[in-house]
N, C-alpha and C positions, 0 to 999 in steps of 0.2 A: 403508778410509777414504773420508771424502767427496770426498776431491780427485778420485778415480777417474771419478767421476760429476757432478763440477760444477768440472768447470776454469774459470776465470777468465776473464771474457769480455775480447776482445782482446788476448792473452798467447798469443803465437805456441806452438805446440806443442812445438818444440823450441830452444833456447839453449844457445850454450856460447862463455863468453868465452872465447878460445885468446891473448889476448894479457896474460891477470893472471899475475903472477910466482908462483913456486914458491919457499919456502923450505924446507927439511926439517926437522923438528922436531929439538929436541937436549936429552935431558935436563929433560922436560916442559917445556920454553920454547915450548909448543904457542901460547899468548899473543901476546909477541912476534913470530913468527912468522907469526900471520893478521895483525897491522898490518900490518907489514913488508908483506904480500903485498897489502893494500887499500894502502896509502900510496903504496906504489912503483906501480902499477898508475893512483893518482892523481896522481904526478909528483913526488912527493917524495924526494930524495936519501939514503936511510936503508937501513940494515940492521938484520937481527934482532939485535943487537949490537948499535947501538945503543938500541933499547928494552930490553933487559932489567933497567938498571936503574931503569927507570920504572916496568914493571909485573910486573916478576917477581917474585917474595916467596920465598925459600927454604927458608923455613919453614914454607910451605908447600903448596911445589913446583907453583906454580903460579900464576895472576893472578885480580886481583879484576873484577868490572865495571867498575865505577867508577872506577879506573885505564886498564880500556881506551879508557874514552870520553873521558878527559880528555888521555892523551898523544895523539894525533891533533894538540890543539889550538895546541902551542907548535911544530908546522910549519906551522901555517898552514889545517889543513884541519878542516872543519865534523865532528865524533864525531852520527851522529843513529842512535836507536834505536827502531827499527820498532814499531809494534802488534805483537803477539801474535799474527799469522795467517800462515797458509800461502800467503794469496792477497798478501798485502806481499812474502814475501820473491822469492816467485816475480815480481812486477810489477819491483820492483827490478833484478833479475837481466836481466826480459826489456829491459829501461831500459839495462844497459853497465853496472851496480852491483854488482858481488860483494860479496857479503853475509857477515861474521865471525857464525856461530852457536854457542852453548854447549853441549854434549851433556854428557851422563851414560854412558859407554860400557860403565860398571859394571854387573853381575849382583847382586842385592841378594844379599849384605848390601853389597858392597863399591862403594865410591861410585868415579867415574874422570872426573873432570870433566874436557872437552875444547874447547879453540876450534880451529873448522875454517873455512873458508871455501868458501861456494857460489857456482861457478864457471860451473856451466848447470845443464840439465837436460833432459830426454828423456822426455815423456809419452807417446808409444807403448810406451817400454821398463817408464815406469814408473821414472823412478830420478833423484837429483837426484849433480849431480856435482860433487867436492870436490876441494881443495885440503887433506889431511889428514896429518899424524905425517908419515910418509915417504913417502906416495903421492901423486903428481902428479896424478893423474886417478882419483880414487877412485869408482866408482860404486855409490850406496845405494839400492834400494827404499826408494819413501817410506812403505811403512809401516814399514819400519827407522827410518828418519830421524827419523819423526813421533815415535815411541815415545825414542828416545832426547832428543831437542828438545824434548818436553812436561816432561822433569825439572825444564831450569831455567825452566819458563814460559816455552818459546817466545822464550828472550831470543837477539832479534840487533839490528845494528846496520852502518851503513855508516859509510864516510868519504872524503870527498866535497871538493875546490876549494870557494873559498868562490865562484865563478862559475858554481855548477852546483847543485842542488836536487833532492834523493831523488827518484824517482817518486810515493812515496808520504806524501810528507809535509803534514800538516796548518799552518795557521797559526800557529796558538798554538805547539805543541808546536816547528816547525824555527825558529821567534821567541827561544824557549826556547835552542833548542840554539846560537845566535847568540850570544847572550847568555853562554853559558858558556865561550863561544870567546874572547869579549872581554876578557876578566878576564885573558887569557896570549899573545895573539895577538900577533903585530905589526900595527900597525895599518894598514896598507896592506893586508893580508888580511881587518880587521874592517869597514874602508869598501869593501871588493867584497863582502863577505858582506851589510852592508847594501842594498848598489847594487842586487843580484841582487834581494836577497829582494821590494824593494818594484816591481822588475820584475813579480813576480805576483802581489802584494797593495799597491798604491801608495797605498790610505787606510790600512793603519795606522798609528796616531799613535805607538806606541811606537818602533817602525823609522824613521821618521822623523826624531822627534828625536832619538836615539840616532846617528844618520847625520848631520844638521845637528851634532852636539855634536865629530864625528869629526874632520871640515872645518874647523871654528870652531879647534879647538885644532891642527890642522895649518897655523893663519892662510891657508887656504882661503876667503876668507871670502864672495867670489862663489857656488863653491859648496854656500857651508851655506846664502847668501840663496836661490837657488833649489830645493832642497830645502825651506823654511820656508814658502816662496810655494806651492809644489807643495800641501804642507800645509796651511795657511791654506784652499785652496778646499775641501780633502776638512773640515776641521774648525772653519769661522771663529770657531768660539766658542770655542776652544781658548785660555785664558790663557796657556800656557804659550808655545804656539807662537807667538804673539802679541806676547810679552815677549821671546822670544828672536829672532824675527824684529828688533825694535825693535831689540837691542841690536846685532847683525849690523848693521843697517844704518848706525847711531847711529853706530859701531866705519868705517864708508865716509864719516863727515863728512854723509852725509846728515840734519839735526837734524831739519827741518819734520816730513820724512816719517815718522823713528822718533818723532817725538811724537804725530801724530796714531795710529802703530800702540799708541802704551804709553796711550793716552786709550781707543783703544777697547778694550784689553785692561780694563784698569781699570774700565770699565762693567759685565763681566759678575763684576767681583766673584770669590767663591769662596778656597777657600784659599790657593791664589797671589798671592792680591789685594796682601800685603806686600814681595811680591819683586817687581811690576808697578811699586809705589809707591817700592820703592829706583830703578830704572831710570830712571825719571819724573825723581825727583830728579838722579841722574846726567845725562839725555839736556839738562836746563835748563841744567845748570853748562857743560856745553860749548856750547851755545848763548849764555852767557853771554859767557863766553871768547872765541868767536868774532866778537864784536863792536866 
């Protein structure tokens, strides 16, 4: 294979995290079992027992993806799944990231779907090393590995603090993986997962208001106005941020100022132009009142 011949630039030659837990497999709960081993390793209070009945299926003796990536989420920690490469999962690993991967361990005809976890790895030896079924230290030739990992498409995935961010993670895509977190997270987990992300991308508009929206309904309201303001300079033409900034401030008794922010929202028009126009309204009646 090409790894032999084109290791990954900057990915030290040899890795092995010695401090990710070991669960043993029990009765194909090989699933539960790789969380269990990412979770605990990221500080979460869990056993493979309690995942199993999040994502074990018995009927089909075994777990979905889709399940693994979403239970991660109601403790607190970010589910992201890698691109398709060998040079991710390995960048990962060399990052403090053990990596849950999906294997085919079956001889065709017979299928043997398996989640393991990569734990280091040894390119002098040539072999990546696991967390597998009953073996604590399992070590694979990666052209074993490769061949059995290309069955499910190279599918793997981390799971990560929402105060810490894959090695290899894209914008879009860990923006995404944010996002799916929030829908079940507790929110003092979804506003550090914010906090971080915009640590290394600080003009996205969606993370942003998404983080302003956290704060605001935590009645934070200080820190949704500097969040809004942060905003404002990366996006000033942003209605939205504009209108929510307004209503933040409007919401501190500050009138003058949220009105001149809801006027110049209001200049650039566009489809929010109606919900600029309710705030307007609002930000006068208390100006009103305060008289």
């Amino acid at each position: 294979m090409g790894l032999r011949n084109a290791w990954p630039a900057g990915v030290a030659n040899q890795v092995e995290l010695v401090g990710v837990p070991f669960f043993p497999q029990q009765d194909y709960q090989c699933g539960p079992a790789a969380l269990a081993t990412t979770l605990v390793y990221s500080g979460a209070k869990i056993t493979p027992e309690n995942l199993v009945g999040q994502v074990y299926l018995p009927a089909r003796q075994g777990s979905l993806q889709v399940d693994m990536q979403a239970a991660p989420r109601r403790y607190g920690m970010v589910s992201y799944r890698l691109a398709p490469r060998f040079d991710d999962l390995l960048r990962e690993v060399a990052a403090g990231n053990p990596v849950i991967v999906l294997q085919n361990n079956g001889i065709w005809p017979i299928v043997k779907w398996h989640y393991a976890v990569v734990a280091g790895f040894d390119y002098p030896a040539g072999e990546l090393l696991l967390r597998s079924g009953e073996s604590q230290r399992l070590a694979v030739p990666f052209t074993i590995f490769e061949y059995t990992w290309k069955k499910s498409d190279y599918w793997a995935m981390v799971t990560l603090p929402p105060d810490r961010i894959p090695a290899t993670a894209t914008e879009s895509s860990y923006l995404a993986a944010i996002v799916a977190m929030a829908r079940v997270a507790d929110i003092n987990a979804v506003t550090l997962a914010y906090t971080t992300f915009l640590k290394r991308w600080p003009d996205n508009l969606t993370a942003s208001i998404a983080l302003a929206n956290h704060y605001y309904e935590r009645g934070a309201l200080k820190e949704a106005e500097a969040v809004l303001r942060q905003a404002a300079v990366h996006h000033p033409d942003s209605v939205v941020v504009l209108n929510n900034l307004a209503q933040t401030v409007s919401d501190q008794e500050k009138q003058d100022e949220a009105l001149a922010l809801i006027d110049r929202a209001l200049r650039m028009e566009g489809p929010f132009a109606a919900v600029a126009r309710e705030t307007r309204v609002m930000i006068l009646q208390r100006m009103a009142k305060s008289r």
